[in-house]
mmCIF file as gemmi writes it, N, C-alpha and C atoms, coordinates in Angstrom:
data_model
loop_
_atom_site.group_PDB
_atom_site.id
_atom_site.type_symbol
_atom_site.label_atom_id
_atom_site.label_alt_id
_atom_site.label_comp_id
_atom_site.label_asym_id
_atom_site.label_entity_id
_atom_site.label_seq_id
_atom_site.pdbx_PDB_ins_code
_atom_site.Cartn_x
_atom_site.Cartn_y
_atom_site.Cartn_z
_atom_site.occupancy
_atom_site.B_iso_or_equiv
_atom_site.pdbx_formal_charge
_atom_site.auth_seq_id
_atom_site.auth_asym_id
_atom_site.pdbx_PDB_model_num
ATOM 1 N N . UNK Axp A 1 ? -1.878 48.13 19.574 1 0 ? 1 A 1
ATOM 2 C CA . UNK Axp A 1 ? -0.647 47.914 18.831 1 0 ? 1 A 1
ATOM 3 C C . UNK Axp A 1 ? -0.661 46.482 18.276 1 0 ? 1 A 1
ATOM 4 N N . UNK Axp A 2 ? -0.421 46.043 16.971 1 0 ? 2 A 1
ATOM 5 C CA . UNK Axp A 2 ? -0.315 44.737 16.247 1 0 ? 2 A 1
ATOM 6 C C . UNK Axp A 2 ? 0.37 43.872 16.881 1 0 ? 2 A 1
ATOM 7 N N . UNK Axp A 3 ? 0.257 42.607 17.05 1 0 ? 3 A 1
ATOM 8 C CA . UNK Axp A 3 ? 1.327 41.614 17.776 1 0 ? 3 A 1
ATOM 9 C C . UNK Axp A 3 ? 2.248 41.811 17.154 1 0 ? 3 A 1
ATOM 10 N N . UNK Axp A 4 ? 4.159 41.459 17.332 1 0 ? 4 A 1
ATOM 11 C CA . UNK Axp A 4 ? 4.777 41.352 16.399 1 0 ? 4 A 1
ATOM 12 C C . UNK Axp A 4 ? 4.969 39.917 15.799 1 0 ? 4 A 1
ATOM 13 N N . UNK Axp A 5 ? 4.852 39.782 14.687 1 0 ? 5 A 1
ATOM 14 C CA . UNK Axp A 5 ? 5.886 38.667 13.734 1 0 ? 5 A 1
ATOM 15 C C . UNK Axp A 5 ? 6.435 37.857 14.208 1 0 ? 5 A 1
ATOM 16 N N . UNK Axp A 6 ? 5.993 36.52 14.391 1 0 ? 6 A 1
ATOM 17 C CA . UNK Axp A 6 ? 6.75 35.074 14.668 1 0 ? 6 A 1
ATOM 18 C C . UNK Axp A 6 ? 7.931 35.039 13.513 1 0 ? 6 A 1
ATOM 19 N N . UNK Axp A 7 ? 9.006 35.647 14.001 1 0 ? 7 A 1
ATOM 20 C CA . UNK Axp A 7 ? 10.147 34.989 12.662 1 0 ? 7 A 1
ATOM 21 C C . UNK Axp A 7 ? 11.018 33.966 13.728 1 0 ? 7 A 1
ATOM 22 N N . UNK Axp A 8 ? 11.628 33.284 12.678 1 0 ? 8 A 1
ATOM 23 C CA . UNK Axp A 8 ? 12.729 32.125 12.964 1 0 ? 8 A 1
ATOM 24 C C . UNK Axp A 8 ? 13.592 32.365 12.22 1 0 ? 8 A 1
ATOM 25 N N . UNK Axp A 9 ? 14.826 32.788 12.537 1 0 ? 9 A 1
ATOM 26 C CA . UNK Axp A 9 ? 16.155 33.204 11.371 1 0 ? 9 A 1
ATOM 27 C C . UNK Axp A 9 ? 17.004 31.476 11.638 1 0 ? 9 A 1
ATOM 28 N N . UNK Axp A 10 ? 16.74 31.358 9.903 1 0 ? 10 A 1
ATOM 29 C CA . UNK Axp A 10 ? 17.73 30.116 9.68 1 0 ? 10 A 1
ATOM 30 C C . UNK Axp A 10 ? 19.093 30.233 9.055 1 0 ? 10 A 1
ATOM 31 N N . UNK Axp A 11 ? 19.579 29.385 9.224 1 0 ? 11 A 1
ATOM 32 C CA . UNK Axp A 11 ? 21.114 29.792 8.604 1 0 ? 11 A 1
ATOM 33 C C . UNK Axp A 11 ? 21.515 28.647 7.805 1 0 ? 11 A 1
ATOM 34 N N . UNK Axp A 12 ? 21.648 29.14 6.549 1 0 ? 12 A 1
ATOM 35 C CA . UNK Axp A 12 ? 21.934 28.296 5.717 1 0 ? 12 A 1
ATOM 36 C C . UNK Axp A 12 ? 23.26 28.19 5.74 1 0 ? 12 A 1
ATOM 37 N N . UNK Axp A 13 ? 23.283 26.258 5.624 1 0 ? 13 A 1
ATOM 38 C CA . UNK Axp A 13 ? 24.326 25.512 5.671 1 0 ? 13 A 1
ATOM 39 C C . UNK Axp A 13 ? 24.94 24.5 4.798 1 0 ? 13 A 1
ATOM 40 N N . UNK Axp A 14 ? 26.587 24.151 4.989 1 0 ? 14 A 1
ATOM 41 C CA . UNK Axp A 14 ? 26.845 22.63 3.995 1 0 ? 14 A 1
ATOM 42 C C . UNK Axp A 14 ? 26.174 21.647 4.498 1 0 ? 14 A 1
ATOM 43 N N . UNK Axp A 15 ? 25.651 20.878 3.926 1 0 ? 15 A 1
ATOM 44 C CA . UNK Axp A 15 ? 25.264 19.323 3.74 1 0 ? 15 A 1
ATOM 45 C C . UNK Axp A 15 ? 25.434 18.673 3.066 1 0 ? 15 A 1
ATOM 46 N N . UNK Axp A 16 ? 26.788 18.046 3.114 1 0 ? 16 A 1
ATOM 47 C CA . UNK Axp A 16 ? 27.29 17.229 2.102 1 0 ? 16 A 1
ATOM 48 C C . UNK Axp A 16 ? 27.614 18.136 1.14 1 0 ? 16 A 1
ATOM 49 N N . UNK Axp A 17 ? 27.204 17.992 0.119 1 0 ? 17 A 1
ATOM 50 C CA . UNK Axp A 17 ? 27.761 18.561 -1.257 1 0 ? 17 A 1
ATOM 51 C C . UNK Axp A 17 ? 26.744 19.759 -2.104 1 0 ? 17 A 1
ATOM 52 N N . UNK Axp A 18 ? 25.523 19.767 -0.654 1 0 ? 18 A 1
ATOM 53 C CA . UNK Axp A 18 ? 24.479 20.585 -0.608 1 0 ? 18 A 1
ATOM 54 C C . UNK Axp A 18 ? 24.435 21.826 0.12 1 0 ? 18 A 1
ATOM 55 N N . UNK Axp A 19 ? 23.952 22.713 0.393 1 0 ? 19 A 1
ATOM 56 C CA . UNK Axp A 19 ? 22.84 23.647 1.112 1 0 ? 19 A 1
ATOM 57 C C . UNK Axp A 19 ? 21.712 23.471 1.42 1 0 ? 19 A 1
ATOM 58 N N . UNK Axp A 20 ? 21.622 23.617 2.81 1 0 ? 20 A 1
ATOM 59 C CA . UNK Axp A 20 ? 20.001 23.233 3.527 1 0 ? 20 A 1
ATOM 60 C C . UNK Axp A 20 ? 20.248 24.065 4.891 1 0 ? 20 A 1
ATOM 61 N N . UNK Axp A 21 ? 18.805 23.955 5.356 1 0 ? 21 A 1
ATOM 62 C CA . UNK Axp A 21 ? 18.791 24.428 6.57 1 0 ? 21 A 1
ATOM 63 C C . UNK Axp A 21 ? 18.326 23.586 7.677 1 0 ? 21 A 1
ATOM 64 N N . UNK Axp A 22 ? 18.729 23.589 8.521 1 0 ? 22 A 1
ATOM 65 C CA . UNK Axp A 22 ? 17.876 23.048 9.965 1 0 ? 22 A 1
ATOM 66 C C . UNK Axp A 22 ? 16.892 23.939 10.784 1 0 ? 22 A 1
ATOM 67 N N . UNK Axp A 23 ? 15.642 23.005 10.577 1 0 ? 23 A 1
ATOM 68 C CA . UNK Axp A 23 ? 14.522 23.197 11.195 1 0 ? 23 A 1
ATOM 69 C C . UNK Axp A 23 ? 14.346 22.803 12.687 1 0 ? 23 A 1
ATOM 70 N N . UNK Axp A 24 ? 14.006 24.46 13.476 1 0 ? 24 A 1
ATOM 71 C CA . UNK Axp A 24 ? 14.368 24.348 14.793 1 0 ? 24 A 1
ATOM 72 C C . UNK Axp A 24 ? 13.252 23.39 15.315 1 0 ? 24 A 1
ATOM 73 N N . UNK Axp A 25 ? 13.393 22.225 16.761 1 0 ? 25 A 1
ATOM 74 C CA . UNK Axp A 25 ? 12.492 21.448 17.065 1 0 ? 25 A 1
ATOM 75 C C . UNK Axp A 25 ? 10.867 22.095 17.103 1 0 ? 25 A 1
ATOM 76 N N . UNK Axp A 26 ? 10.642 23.361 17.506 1 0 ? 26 A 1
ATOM 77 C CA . UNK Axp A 26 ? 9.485 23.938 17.979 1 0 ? 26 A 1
ATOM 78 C C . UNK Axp A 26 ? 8.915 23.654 16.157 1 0 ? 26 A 1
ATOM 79 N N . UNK Axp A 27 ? 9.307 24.335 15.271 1 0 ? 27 A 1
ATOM 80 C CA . UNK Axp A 27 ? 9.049 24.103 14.096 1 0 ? 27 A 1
ATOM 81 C C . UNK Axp A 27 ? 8.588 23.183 13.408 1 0 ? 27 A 1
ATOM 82 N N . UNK Axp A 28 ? 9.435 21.904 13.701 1 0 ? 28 A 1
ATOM 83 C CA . UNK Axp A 28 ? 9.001 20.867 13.463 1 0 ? 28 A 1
ATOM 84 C C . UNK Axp A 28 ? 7.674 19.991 14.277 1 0 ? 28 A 1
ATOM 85 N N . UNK Axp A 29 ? 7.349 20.409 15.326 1 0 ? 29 A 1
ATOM 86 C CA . UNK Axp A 29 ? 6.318 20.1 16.31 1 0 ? 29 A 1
ATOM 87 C C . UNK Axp A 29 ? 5.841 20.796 15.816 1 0 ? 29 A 1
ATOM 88 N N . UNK Axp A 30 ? 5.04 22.311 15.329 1 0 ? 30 A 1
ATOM 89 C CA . UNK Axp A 30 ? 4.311 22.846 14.679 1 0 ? 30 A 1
ATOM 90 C C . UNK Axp A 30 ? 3.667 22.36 13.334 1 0 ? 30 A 1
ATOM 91 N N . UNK Axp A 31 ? 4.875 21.57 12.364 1 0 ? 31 A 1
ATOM 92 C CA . UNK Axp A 31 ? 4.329 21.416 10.85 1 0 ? 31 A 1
ATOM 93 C C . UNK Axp A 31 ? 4.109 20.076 11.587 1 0 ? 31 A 1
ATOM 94 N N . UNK Axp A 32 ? 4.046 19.507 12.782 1 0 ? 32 A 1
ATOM 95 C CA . UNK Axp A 32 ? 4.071 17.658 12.524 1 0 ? 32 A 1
ATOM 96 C C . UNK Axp A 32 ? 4.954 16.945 12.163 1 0 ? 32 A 1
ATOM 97 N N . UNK Axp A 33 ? 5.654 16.84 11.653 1 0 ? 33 A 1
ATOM 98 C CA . UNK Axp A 33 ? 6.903 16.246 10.933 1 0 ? 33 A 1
ATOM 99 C C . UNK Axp A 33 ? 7.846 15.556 11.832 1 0 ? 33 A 1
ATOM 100 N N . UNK Axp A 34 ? 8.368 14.671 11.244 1 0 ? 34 A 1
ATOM 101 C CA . UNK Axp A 34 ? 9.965 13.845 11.715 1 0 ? 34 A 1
ATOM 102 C C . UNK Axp A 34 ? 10.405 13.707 10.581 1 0 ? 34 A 1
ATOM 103 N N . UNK Axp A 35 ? 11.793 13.033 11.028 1 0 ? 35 A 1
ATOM 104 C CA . UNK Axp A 35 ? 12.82 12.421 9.87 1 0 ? 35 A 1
ATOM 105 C C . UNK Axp A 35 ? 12.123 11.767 9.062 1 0 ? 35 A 1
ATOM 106 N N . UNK Axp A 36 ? 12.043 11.984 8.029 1 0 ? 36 A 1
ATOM 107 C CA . UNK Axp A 36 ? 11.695 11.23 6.777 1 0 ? 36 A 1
ATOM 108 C C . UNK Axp A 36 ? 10.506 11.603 6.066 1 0 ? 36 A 1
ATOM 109 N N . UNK Axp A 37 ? 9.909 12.493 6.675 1 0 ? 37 A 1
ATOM 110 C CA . UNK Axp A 37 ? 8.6 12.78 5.976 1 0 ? 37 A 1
ATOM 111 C C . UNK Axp A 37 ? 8.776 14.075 4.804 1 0 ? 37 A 1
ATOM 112 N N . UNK Axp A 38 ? 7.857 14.405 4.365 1 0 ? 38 A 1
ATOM 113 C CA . UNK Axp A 38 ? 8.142 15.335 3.054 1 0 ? 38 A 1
ATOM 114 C C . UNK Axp A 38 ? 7.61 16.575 3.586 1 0 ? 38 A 1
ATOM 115 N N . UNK Axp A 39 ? 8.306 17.857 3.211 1 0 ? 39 A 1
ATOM 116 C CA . UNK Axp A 39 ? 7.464 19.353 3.382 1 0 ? 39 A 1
ATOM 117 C C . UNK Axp A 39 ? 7.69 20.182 1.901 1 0 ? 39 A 1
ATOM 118 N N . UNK Axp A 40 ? 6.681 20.408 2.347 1 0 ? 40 A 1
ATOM 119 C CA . UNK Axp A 40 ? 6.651 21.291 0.869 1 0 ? 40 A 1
ATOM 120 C C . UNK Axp A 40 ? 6.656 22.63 0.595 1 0 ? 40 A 1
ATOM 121 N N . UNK Axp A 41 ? 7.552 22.861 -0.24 1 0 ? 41 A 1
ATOM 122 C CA . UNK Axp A 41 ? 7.871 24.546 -0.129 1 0 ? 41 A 1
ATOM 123 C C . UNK Axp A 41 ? 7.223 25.032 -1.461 1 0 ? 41 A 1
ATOM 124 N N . UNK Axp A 42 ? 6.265 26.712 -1.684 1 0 ? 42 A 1
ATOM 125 C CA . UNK Axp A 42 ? 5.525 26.717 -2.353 1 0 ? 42 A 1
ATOM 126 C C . UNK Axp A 42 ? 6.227 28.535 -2.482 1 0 ? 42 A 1
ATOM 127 N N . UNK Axp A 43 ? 5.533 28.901 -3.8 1 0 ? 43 A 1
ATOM 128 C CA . UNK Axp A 43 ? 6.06 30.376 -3.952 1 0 ? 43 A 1
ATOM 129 C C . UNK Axp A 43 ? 4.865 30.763 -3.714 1 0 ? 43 A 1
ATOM 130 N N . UNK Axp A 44 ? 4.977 32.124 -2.756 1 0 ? 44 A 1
ATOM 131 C CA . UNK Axp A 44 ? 3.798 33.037 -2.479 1 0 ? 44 A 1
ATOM 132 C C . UNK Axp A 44 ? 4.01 34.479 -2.766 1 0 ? 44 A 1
ATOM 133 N N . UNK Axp A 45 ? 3.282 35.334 -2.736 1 0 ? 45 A 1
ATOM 134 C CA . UNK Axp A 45 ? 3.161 36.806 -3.073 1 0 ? 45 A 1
ATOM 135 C C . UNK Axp A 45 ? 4.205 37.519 -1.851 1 0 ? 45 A 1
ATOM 136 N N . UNK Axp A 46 ? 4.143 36.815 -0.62 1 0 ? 46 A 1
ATOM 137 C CA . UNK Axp A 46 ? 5.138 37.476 0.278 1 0 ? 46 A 1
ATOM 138 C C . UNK Axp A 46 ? 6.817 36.436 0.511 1 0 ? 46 A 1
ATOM 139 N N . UNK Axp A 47 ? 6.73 35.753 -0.379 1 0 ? 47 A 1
ATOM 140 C CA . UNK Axp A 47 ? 8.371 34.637 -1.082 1 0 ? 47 A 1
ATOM 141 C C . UNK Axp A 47 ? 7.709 33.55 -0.739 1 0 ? 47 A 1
ATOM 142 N N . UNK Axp A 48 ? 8.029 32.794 0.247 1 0 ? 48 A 1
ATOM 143 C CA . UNK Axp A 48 ? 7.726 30.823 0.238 1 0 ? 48 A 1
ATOM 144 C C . UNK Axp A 48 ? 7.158 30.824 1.707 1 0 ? 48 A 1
ATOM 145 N N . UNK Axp A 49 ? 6.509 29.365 0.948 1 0 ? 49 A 1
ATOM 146 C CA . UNK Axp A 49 ? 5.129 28.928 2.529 1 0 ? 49 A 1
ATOM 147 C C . UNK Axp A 49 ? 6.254 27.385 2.483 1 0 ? 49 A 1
ATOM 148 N N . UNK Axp A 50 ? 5.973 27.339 3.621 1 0 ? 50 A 1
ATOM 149 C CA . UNK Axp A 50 ? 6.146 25.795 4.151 1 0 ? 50 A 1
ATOM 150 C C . UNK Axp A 50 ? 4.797 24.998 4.576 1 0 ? 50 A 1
ATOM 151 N N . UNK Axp A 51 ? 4.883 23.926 3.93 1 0 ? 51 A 1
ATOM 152 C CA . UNK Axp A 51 ? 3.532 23.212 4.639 1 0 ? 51 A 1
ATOM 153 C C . UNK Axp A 51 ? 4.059 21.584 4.524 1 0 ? 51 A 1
ATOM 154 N N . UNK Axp A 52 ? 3.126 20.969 5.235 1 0 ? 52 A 1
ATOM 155 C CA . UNK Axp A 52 ? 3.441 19.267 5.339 1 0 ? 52 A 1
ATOM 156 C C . UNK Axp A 52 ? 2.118 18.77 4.308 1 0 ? 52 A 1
ATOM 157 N N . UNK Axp A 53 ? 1.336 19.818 3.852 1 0 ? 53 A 1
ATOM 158 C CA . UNK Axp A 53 ? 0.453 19.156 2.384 1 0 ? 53 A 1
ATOM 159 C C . UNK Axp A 53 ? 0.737 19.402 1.368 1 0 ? 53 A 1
ATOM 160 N N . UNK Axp A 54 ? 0.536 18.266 0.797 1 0 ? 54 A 1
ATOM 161 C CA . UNK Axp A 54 ? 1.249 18.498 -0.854 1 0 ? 54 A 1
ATOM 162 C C . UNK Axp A 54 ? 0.072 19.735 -1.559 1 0 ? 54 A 1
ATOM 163 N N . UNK Axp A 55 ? 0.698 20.671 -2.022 1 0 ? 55 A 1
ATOM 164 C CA . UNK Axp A 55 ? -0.269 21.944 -2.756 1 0 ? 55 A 1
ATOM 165 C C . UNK Axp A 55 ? -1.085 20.906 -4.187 1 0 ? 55 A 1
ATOM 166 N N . UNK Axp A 56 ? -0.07 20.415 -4.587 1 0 ? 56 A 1
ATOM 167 C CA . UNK Axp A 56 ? -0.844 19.495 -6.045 1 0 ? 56 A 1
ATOM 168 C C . UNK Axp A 56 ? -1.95 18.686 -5.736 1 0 ? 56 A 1
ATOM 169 N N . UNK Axp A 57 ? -1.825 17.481 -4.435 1 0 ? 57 A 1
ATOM 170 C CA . UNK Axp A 57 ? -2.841 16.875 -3.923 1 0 ? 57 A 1
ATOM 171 C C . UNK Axp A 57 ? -4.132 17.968 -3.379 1 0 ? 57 A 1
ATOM 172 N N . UNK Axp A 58 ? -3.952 18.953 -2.751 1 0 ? 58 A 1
ATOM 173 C CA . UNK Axp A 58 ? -5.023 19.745 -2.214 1 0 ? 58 A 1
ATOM 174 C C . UNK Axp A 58 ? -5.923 20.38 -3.496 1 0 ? 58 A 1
ATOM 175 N N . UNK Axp A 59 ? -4.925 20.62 -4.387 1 0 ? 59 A 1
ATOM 176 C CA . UNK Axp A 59 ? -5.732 21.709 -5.626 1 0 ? 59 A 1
ATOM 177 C C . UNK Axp A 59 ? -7.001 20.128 -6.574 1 0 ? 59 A 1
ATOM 178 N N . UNK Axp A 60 ? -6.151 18.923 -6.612 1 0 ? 60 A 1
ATOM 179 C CA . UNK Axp A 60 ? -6.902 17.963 -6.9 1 0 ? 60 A 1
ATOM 180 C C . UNK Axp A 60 ? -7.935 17.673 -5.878 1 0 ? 60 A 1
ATOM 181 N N . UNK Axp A 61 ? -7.663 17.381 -4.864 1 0 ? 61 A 1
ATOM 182 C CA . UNK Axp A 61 ? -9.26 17.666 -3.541 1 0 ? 61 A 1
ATOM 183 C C . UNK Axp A 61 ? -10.047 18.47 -4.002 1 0 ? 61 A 1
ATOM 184 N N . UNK Axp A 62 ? -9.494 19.674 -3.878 1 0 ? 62 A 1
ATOM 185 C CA . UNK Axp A 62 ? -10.539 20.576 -4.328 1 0 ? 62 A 1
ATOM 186 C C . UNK Axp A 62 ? -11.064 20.801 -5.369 1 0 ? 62 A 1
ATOM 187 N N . UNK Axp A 63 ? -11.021 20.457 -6.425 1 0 ? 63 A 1
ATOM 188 C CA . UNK Axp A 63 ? -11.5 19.765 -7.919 1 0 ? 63 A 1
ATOM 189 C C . UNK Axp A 63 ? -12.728 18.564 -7.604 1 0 ? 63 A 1
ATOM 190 N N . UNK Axp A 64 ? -11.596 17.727 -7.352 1 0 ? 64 A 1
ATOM 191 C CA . UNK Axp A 64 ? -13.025 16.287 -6.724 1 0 ? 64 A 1
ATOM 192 C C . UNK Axp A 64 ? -14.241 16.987 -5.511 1 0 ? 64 A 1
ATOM 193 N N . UNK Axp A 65 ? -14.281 17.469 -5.305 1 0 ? 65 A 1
ATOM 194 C CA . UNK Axp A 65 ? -14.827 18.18 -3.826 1 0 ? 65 A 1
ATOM 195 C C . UNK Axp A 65 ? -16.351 18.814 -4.888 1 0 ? 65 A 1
ATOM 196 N N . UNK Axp A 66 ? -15.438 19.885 -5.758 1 0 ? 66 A 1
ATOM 197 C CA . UNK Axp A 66 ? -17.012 20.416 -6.408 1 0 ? 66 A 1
ATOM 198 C C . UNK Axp A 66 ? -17.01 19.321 -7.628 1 0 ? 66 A 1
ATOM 199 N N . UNK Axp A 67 ? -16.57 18.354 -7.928 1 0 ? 67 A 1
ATOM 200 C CA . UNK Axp A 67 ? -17.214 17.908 -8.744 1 0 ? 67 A 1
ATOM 201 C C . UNK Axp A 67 ? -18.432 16.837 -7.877 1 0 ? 67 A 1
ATOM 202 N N . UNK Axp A 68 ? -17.938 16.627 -7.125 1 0 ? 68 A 1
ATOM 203 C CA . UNK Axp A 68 ? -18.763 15.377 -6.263 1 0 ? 68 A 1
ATOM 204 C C . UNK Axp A 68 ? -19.592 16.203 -5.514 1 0 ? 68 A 1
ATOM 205 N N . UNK Axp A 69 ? -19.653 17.331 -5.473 1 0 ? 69 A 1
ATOM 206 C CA . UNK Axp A 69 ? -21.367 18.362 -4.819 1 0 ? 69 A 1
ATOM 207 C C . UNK Axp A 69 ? -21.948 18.77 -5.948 1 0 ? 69 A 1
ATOM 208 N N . UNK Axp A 70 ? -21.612 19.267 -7.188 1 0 ? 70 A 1
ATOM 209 C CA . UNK Axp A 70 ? -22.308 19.421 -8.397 1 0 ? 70 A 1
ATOM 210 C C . UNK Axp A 70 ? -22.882 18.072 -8.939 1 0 ? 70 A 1
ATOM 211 N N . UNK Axp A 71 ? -22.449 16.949 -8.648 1 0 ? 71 A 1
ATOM 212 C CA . UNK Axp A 71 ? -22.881 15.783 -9.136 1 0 ? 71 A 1
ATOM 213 C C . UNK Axp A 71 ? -23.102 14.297 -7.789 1 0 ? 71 A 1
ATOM 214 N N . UNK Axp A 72 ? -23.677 15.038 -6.974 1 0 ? 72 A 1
ATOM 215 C CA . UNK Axp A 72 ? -24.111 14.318 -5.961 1 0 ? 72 A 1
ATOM 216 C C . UNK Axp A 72 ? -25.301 12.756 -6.155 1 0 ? 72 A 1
ATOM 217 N N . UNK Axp A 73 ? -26.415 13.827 -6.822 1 0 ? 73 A 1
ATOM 218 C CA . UNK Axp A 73 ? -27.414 13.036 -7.175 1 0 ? 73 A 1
ATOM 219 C C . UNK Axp A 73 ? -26.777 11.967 -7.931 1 0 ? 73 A 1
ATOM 220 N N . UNK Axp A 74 ? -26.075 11.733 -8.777 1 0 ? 74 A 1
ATOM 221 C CA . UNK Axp A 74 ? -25.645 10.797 -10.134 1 0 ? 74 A 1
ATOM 222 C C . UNK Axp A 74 ? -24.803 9.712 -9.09 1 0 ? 74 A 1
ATOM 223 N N . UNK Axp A 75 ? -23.595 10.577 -8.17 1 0 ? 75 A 1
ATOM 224 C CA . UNK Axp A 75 ? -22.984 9.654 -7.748 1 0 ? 75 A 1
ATOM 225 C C . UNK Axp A 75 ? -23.881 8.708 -6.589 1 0 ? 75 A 1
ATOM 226 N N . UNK Axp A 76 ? -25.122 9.504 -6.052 1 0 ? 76 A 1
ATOM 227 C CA . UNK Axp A 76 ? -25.251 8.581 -4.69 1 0 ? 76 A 1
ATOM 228 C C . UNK Axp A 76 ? -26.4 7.382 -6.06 1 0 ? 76 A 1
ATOM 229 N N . UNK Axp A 77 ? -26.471 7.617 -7.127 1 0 ? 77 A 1
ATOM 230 C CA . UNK Axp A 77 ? -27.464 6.687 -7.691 1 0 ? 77 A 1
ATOM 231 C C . UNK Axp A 77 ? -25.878 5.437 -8.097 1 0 ? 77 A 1
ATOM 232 N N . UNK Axp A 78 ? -25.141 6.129 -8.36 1 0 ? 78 A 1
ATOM 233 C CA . UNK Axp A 78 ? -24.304 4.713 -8.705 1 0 ? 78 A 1
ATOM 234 C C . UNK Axp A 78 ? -23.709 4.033 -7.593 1 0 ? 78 A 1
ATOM 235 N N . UNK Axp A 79 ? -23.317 4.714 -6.481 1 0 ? 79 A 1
ATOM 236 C CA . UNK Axp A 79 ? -23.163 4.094 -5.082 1 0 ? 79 A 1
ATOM 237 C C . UNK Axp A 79 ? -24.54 2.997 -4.306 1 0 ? 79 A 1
ATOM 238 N N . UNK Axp A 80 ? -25.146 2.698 -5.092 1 0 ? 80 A 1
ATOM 239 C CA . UNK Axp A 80 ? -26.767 1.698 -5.291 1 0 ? 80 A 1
ATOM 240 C C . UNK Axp A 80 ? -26.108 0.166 -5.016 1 0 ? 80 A 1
């Protein structure tokens, strides 16, 4: 039989003059995070991911990543 589904039901709330939710502690020990740091919410095929990496910075990694293995030789000659 499949494990079931880690869900966390949040309840959206006022904040100030906003809507937000509070992220239960276990949650936050999971993504890493404290007060002040950034998470990033992303659209997926099954609605939204949460993550503590920026998706824009990773898709640029991974750009520099094959450009710097397709062009290894050139860079380790200018690293001279």
């Amino acid at each position: 039989m499949p494990d079931k589904p880690d869900y966390k039901t949040l309840k959206i709330t006022q904040i100030g003059n906003s809507l937000g939710v509070v992220l239960p502690k276990e949650v936050l020990a999971d993504l890493n995070v404290e007060r002040g740091d950034k998470i990033y919410l992303s659209r997926s095929p099954d609605g939204y991911n949460v993550t503590k990496s920026d998706p824009e910075f990773e898709h640029q990694m991974k750009i520099a990543r094959r450009i710097m293995k397709e062009r290894y030789d050139m860079l380790r000659e200018l690293a001279k």
